[in-house]
mmCIF entry with sequence, helices, sheets and N, C-alpha, C, O atoms, coordinates in Angstrom:
data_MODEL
# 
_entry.id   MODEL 
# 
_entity.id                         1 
_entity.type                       polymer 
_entity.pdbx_number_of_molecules   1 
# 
_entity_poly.entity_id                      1 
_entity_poly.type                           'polypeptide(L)' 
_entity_poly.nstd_linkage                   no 
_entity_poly.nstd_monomer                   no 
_entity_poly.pdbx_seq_one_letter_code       
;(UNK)(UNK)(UNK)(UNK)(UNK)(UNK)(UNK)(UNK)(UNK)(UNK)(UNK)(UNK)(UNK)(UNK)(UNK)(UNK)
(UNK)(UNK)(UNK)(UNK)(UNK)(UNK)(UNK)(UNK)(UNK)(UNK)(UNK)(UNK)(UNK)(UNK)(UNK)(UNK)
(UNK)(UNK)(UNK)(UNK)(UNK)(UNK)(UNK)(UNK)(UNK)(UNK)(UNK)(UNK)(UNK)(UNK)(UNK)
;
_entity_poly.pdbx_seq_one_letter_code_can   XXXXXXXXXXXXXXXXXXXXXXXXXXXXXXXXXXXXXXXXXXXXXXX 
_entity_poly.pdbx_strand_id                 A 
# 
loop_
_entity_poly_seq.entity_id 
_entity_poly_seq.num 
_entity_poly_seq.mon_id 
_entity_poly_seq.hetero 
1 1  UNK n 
1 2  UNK n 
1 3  UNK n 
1 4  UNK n 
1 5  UNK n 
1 6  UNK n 
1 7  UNK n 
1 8  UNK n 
1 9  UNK n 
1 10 UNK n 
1 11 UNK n 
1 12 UNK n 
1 13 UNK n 
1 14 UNK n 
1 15 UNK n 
1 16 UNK n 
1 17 UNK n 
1 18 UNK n 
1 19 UNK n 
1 20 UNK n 
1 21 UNK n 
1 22 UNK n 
1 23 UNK n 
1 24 UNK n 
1 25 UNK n 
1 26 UNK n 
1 27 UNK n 
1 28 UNK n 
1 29 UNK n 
1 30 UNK n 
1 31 UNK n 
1 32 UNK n 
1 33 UNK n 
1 34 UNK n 
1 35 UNK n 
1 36 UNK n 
1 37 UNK n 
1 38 UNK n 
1 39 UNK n 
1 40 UNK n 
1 41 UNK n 
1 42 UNK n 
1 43 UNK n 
1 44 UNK n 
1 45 UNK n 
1 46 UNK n 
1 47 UNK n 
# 
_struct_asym.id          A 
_struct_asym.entity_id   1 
# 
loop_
_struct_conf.conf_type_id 
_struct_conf.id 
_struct_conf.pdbx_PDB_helix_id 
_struct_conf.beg_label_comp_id 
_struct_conf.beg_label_asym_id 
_struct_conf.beg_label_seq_id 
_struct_conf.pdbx_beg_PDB_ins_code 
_struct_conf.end_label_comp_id 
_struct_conf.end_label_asym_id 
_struct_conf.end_label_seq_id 
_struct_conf.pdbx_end_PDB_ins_code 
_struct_conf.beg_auth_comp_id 
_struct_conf.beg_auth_asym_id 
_struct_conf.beg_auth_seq_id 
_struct_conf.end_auth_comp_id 
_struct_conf.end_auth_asym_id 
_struct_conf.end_auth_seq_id 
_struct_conf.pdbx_PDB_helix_class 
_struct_conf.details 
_struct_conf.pdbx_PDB_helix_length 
HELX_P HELX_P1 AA1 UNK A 2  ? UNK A 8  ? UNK A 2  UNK A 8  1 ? 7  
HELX_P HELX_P2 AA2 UNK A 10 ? UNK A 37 ? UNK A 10 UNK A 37 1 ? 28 
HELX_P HELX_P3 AA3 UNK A 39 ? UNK A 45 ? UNK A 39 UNK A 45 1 ? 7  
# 
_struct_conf_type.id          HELX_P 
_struct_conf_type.criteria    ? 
_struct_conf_type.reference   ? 
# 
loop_
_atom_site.group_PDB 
_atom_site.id 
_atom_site.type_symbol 
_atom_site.label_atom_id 
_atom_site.label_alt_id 
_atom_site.label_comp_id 
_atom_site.label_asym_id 
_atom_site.label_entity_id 
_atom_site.label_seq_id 
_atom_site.pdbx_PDB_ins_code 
_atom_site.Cartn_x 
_atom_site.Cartn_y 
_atom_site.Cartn_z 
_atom_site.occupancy 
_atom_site.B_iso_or_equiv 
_atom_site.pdbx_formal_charge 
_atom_site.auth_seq_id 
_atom_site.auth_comp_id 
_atom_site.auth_asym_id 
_atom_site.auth_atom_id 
_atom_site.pdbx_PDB_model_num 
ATOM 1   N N  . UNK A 1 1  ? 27.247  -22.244 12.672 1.00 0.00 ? 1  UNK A N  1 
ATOM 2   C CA . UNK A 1 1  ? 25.852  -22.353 13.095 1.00 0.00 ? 1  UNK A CA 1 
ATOM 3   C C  . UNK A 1 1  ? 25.198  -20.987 13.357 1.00 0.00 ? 1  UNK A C  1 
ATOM 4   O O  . UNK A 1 1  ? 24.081  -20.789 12.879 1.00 0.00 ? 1  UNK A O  1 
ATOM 5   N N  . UNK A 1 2  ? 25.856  -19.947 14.140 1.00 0.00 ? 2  UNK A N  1 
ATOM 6   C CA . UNK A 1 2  ? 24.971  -18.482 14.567 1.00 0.00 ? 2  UNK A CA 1 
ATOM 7   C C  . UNK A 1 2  ? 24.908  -17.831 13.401 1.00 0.00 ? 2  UNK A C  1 
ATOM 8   O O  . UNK A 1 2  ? 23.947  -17.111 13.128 1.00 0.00 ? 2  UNK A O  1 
ATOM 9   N N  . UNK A 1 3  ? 26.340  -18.090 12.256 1.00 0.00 ? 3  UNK A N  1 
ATOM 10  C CA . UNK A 1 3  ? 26.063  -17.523 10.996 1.00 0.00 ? 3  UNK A CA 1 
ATOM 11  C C  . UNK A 1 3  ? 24.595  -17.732 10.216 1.00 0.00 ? 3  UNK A C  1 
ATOM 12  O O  . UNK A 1 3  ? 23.877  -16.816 9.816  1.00 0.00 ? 3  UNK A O  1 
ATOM 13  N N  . UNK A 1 4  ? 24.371  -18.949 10.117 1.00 0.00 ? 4  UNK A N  1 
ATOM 14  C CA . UNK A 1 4  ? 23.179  -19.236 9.272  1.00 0.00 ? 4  UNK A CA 1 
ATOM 15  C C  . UNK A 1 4  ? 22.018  -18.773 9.552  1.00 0.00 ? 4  UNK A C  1 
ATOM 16  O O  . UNK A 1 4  ? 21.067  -18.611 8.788  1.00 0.00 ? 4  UNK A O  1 
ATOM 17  N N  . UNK A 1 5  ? 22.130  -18.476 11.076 1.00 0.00 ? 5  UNK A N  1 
ATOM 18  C CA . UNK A 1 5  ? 20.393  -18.561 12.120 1.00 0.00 ? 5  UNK A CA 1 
ATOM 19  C C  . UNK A 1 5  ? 20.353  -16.959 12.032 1.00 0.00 ? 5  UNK A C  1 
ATOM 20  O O  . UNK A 1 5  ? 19.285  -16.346 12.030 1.00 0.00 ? 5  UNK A O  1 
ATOM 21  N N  . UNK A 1 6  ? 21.809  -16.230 11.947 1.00 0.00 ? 6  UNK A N  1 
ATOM 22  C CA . UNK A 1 6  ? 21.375  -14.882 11.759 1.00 0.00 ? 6  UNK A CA 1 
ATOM 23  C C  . UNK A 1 6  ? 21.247  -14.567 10.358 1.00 0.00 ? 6  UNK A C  1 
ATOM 24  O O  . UNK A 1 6  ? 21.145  -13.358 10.153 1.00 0.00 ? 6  UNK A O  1 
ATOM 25  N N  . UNK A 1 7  ? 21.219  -15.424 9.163  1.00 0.00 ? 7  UNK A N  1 
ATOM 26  C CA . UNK A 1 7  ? 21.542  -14.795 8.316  1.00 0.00 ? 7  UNK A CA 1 
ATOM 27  C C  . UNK A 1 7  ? 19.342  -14.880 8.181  1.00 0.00 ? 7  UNK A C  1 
ATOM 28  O O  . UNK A 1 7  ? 18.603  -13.960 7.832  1.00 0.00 ? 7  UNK A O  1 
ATOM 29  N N  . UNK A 1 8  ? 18.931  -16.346 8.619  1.00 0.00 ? 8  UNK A N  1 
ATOM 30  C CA . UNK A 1 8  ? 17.614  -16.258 9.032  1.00 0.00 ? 8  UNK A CA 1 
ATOM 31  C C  . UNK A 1 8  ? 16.778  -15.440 9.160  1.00 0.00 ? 8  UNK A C  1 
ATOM 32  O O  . UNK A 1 8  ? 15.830  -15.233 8.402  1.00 0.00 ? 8  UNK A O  1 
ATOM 33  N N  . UNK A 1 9  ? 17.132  -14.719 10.444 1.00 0.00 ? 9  UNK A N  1 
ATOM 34  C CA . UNK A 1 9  ? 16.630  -13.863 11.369 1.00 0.00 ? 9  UNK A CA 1 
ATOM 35  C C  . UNK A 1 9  ? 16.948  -12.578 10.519 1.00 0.00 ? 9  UNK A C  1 
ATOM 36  O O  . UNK A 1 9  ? 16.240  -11.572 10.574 1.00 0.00 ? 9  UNK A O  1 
ATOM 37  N N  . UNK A 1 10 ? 17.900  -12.672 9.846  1.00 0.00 ? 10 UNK A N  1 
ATOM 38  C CA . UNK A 1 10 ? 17.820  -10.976 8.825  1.00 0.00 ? 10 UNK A CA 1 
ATOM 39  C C  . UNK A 1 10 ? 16.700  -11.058 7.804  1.00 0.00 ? 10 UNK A C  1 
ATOM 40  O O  . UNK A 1 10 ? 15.980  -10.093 7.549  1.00 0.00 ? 10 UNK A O  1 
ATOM 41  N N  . UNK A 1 11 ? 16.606  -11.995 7.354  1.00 0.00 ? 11 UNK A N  1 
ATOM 42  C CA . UNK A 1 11 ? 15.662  -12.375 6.121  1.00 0.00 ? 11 UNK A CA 1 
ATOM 43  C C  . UNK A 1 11 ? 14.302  -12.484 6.608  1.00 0.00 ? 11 UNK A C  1 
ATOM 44  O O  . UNK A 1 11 ? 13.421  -12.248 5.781  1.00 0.00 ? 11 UNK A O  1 
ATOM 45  N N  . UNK A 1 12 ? 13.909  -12.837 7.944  1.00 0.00 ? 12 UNK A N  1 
ATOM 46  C CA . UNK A 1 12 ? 12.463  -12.261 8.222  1.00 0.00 ? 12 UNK A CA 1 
ATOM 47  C C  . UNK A 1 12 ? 12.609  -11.026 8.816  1.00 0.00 ? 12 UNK A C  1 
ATOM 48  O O  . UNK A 1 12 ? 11.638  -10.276 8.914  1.00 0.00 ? 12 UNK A O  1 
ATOM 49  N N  . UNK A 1 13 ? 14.019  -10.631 9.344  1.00 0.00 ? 13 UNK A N  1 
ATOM 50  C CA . UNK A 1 13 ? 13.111  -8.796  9.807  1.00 0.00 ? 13 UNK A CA 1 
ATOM 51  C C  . UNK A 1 13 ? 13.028  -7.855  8.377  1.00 0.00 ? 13 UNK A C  1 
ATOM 52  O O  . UNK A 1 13 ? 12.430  -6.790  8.223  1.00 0.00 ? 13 UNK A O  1 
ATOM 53  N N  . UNK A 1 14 ? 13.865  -8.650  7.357  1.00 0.00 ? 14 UNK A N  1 
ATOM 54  C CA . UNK A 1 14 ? 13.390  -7.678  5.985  1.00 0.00 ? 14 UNK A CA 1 
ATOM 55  C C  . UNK A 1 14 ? 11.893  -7.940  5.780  1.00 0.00 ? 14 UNK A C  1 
ATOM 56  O O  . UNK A 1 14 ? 11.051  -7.070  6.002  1.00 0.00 ? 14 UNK A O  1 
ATOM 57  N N  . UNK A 1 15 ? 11.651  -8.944  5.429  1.00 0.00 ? 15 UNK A N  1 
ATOM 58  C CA . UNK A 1 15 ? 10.737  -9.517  5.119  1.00 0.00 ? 15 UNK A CA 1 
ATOM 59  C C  . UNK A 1 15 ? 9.553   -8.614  5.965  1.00 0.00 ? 15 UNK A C  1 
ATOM 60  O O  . UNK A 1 15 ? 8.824   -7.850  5.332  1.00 0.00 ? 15 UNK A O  1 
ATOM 61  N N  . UNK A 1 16 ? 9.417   -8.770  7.511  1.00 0.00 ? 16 UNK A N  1 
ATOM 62  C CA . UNK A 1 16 ? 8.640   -7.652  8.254  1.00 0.00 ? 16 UNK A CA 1 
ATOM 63  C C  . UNK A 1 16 ? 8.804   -6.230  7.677  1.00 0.00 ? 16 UNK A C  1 
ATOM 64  O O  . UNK A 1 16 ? 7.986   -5.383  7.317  1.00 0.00 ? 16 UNK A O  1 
ATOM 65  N N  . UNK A 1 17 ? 9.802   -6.258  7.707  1.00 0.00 ? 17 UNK A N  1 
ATOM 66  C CA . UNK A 1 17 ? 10.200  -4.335  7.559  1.00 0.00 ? 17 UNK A CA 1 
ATOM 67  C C  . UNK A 1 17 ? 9.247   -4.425  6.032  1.00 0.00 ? 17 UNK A C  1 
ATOM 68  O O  . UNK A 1 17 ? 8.028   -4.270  5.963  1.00 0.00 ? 17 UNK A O  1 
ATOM 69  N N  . UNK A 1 18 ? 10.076  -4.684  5.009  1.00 0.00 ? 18 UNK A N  1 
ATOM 70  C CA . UNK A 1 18 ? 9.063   -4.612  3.406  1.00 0.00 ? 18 UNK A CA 1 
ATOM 71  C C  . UNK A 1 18 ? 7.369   -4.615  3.974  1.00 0.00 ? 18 UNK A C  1 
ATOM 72  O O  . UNK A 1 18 ? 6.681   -3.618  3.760  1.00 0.00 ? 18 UNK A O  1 
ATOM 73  N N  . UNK A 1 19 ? 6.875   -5.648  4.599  1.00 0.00 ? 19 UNK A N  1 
ATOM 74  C CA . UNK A 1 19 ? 5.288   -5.436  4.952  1.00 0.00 ? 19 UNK A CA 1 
ATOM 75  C C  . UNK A 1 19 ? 4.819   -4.805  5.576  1.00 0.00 ? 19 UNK A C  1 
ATOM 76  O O  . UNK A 1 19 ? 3.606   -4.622  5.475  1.00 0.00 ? 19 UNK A O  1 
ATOM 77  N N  . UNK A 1 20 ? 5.481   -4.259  6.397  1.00 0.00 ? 20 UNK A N  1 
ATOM 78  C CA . UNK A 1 20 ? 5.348   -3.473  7.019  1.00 0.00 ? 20 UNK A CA 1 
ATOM 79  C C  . UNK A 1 20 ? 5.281   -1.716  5.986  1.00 0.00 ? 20 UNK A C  1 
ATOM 80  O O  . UNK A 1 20 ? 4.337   -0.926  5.976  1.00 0.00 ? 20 UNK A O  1 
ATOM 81  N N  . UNK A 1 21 ? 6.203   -1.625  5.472  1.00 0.00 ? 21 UNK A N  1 
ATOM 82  C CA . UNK A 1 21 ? 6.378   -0.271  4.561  1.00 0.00 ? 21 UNK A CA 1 
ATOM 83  C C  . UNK A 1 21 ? 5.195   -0.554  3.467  1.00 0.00 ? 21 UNK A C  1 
ATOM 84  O O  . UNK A 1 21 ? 4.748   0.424   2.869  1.00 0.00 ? 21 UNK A O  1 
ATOM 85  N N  . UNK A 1 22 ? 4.592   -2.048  3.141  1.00 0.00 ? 22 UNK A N  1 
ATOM 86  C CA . UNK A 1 22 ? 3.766   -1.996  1.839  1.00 0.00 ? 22 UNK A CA 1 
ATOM 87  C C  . UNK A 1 22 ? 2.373   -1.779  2.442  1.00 0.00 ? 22 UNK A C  1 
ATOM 88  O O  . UNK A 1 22 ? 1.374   -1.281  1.923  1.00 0.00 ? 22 UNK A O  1 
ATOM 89  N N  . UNK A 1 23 ? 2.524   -2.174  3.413  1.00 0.00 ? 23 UNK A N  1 
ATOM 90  C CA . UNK A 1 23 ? 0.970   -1.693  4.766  1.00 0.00 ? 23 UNK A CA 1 
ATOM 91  C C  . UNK A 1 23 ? 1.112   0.040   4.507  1.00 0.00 ? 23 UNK A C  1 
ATOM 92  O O  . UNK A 1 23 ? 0.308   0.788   3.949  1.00 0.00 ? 23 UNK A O  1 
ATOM 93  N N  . UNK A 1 24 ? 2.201   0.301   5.019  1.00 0.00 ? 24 UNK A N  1 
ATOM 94  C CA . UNK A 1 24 ? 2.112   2.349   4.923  1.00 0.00 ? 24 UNK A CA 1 
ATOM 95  C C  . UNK A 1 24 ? 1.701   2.534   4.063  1.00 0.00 ? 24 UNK A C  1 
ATOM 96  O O  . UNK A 1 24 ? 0.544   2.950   4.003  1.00 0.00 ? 24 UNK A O  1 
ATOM 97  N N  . UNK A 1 25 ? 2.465   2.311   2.950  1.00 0.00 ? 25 UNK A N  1 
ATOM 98  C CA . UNK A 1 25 ? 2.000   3.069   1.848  1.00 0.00 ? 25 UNK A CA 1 
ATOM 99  C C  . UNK A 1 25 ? 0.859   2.867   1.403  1.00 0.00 ? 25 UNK A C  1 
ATOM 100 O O  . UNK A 1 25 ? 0.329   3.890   0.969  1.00 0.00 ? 25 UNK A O  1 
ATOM 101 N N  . UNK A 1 26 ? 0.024   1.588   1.309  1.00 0.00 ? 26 UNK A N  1 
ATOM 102 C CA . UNK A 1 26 ? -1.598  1.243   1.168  1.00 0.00 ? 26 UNK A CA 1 
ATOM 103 C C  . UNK A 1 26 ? -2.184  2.506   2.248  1.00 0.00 ? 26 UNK A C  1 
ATOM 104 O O  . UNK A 1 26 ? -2.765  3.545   1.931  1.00 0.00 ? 26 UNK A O  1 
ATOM 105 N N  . UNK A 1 27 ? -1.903  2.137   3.273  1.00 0.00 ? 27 UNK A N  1 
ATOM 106 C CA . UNK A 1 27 ? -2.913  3.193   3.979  1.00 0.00 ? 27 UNK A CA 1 
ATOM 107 C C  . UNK A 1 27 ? -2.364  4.762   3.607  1.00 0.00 ? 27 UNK A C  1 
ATOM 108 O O  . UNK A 1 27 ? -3.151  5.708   3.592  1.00 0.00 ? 27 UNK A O  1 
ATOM 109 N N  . UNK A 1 28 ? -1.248  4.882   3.379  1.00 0.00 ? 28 UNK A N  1 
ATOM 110 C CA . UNK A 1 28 ? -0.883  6.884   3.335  1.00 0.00 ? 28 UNK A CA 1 
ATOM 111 C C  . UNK A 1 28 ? -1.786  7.082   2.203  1.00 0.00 ? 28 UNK A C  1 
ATOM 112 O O  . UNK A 1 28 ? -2.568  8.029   2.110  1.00 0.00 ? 28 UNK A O  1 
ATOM 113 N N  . UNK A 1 29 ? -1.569  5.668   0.910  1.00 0.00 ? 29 UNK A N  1 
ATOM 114 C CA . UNK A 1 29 ? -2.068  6.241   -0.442 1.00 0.00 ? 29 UNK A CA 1 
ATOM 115 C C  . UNK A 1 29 ? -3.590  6.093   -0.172 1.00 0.00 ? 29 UNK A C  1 
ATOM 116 O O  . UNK A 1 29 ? -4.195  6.954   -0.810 1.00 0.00 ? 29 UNK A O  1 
ATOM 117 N N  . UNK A 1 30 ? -4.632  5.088   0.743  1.00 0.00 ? 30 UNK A N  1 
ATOM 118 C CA . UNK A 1 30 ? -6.180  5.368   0.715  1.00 0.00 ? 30 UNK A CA 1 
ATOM 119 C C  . UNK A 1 30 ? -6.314  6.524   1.622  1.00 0.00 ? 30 UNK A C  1 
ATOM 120 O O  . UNK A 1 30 ? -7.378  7.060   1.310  1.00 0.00 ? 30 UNK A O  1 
ATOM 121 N N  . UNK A 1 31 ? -5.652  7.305   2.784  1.00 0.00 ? 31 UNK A N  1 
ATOM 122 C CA . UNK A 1 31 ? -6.065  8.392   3.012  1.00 0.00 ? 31 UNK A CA 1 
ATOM 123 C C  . UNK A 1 31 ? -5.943  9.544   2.241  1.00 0.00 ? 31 UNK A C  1 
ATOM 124 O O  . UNK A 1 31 ? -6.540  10.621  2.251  1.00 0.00 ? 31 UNK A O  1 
ATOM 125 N N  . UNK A 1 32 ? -5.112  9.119   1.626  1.00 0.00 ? 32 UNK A N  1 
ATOM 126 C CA . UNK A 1 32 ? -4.452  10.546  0.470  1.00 0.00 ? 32 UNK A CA 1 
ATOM 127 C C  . UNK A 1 32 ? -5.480  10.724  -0.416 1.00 0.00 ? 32 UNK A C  1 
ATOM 128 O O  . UNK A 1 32 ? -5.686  11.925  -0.586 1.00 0.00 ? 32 UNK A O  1 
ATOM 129 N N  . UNK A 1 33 ? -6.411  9.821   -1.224 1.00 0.00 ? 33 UNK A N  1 
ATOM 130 C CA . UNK A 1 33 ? -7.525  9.617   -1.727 1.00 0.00 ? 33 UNK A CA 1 
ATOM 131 C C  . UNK A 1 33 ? -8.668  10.103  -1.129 1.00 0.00 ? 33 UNK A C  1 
ATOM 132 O O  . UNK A 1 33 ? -9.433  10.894  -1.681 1.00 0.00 ? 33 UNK A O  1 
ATOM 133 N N  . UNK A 1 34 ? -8.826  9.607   0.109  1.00 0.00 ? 34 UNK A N  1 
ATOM 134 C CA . UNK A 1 34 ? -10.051 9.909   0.795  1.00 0.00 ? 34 UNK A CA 1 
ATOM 135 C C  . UNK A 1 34 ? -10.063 11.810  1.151  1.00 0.00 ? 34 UNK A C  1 
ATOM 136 O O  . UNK A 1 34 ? -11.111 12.446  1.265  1.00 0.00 ? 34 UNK A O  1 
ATOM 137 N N  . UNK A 1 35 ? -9.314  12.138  1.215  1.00 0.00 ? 35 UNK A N  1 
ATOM 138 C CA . UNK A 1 35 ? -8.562  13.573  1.810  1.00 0.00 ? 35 UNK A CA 1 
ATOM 139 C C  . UNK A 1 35 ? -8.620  14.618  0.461  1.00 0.00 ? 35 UNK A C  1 
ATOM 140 O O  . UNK A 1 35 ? -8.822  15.833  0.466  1.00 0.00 ? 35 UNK A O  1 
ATOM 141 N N  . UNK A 1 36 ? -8.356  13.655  -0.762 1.00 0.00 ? 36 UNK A N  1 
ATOM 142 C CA . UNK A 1 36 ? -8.554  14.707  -1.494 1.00 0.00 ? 36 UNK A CA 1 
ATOM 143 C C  . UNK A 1 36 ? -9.981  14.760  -2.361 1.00 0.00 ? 36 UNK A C  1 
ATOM 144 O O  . UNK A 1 36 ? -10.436 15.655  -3.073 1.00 0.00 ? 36 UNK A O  1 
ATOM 145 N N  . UNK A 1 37 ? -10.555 13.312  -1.980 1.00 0.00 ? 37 UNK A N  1 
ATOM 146 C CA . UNK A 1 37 ? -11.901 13.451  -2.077 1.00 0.00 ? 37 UNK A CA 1 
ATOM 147 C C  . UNK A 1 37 ? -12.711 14.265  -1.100 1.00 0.00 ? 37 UNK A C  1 
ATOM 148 O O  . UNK A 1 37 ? -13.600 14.893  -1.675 1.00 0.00 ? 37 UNK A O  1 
ATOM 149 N N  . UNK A 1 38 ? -12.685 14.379  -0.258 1.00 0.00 ? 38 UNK A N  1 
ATOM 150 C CA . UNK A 1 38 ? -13.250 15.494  1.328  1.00 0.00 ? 38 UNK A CA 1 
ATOM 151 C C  . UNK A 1 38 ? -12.512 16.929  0.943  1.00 0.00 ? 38 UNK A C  1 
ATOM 152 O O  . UNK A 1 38 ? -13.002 17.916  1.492  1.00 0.00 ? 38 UNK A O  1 
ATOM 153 N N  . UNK A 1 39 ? -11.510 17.126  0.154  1.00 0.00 ? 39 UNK A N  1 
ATOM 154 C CA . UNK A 1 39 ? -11.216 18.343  0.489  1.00 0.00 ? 39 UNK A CA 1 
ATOM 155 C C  . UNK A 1 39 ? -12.378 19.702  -0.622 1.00 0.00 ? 39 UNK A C  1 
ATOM 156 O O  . UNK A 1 39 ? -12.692 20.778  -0.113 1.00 0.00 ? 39 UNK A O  1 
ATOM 157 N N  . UNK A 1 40 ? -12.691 19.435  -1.644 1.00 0.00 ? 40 UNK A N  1 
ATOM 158 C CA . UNK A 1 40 ? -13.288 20.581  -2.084 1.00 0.00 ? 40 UNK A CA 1 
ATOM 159 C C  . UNK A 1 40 ? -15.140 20.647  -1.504 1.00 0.00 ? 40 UNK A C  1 
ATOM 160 O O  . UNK A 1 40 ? -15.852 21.581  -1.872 1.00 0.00 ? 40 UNK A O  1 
ATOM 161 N N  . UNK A 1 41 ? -15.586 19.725  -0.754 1.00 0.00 ? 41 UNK A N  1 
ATOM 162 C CA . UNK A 1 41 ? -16.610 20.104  0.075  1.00 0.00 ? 41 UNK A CA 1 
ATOM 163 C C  . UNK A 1 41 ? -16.600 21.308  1.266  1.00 0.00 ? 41 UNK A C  1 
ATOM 164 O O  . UNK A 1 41 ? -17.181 22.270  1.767  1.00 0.00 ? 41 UNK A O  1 
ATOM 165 N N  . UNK A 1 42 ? -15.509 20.470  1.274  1.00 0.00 ? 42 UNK A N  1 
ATOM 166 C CA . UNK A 1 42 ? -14.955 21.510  3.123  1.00 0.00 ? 42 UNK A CA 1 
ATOM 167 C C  . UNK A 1 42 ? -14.341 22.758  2.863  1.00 0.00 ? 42 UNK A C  1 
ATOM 168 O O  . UNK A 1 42 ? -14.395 23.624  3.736  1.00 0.00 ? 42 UNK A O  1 
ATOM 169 N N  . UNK A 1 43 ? -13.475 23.089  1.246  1.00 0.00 ? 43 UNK A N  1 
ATOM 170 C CA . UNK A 1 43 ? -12.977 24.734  1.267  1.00 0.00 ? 43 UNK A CA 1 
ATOM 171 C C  . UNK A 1 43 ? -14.283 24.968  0.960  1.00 0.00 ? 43 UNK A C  1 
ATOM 172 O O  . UNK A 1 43 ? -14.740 25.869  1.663  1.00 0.00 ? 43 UNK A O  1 
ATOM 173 N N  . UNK A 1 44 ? -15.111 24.482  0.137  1.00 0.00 ? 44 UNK A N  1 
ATOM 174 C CA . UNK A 1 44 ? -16.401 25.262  -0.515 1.00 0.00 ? 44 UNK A CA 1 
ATOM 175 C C  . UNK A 1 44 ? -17.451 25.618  0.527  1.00 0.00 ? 44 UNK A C  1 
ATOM 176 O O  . UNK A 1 44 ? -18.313 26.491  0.618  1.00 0.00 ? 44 UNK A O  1 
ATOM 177 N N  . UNK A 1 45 ? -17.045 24.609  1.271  1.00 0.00 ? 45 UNK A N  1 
ATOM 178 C CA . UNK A 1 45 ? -17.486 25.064  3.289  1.00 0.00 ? 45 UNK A CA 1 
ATOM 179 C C  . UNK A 1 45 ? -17.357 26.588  3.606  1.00 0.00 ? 45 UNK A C  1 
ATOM 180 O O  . UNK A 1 45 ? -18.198 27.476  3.747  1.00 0.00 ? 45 UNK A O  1 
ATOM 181 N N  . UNK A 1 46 ? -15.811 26.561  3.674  1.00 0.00 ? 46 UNK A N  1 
ATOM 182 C CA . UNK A 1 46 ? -15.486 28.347  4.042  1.00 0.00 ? 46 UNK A CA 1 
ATOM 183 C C  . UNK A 1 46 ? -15.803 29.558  3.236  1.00 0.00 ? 46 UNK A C  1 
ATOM 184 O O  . UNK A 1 46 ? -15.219 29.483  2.156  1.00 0.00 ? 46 UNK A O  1 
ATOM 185 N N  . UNK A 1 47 ? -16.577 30.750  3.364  1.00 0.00 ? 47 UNK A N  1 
ATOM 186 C CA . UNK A 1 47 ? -16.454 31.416  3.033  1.00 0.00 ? 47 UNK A CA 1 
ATOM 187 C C  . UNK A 1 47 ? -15.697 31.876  1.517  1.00 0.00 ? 47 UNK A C  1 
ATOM 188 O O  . UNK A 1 47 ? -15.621 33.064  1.201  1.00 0.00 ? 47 UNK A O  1 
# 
Protein backbone atom coordinates (compact mmCIF):
# COMPACT_ATOMS: atom_id res chain seq x y z
CA UNK A 1 0.00 0.00 0.00
CA UNK A 2 2.79 3.03 0.98
CA UNK A 3 4.54 1.61 -2.15
CA UNK A 4 1.85 2.68 -4.57
CA UNK A 5 0.80 6.10 -2.70
CA UNK A 6 4.51 6.99 -2.91
CA UNK A 7 5.04 5.94 -6.15
CA UNK A 8 1.81 8.67 -6.56
CA UNK A 9 3.17 11.30 -4.72
CA UNK A 10 6.53 11.03 -6.92
CA UNK A 11 4.57 11.38 -10.08
CA UNK A 12 2.91 14.67 -9.01
CA UNK A 13 6.07 16.26 -7.46
CA UNK A 14 7.59 15.52 -11.07
CA UNK A 15 4.82 16.58 -12.60
CA UNK A 16 5.10 20.09 -10.30
CA UNK A 17 8.81 20.23 -10.65
CA UNK A 18 8.47 19.89 -14.94
CA UNK A 19 5.78 23.04 -14.53
CA UNK A 20 7.30 24.52 -12.63
CA UNK A 21 10.85 24.55 -14.81
CA UNK A 22 8.39 25.12 -18.10
CA UNK A 23 7.00 28.39 -16.14
CA UNK A 24 11.05 29.46 -15.83
CA UNK A 25 11.96 29.06 -18.83
CA UNK A 26 8.72 30.95 -20.45
CA UNK A 27 9.48 33.77 -18.24
CA UNK A 28 13.74 33.72 -18.42
CA UNK A 29 13.02 33.34 -22.34
CA UNK A 30 10.17 36.64 -22.41
CA UNK A 31 12.61 38.65 -20.31
CA UNK A 32 15.53 37.67 -22.36
CA UNK A 33 13.49 39.15 -25.32
CA UNK A 34 12.27 42.08 -23.66
CA UNK A 35 16.06 42.92 -22.41
CA UNK A 36 17.41 42.55 -25.61
CA UNK A 37 14.78 44.55 -27.10
CA UNK A 38 15.55 47.60 -24.33
CA UNK A 39 19.09 47.08 -24.66
CA UNK A 40 20.33 49.18 -27.82
CA UNK A 41 18.09 52.29 -26.71
CA UNK A 42 19.78 52.45 -23.37
CA UNK A 43 23.73 51.88 -24.70
CA UNK A 44 22.75 54.48 -27.43
CA UNK A 45 21.65 56.33 -24.11
CA UNK A 46 25.38 56.48 -22.94
CA UNK A 47 27.70 58.51 -24.32
Amino acid sequence: MPNSNDVASNEMLWERVLSLLVVGASVLGGSAVLLIQALPPILHGFP
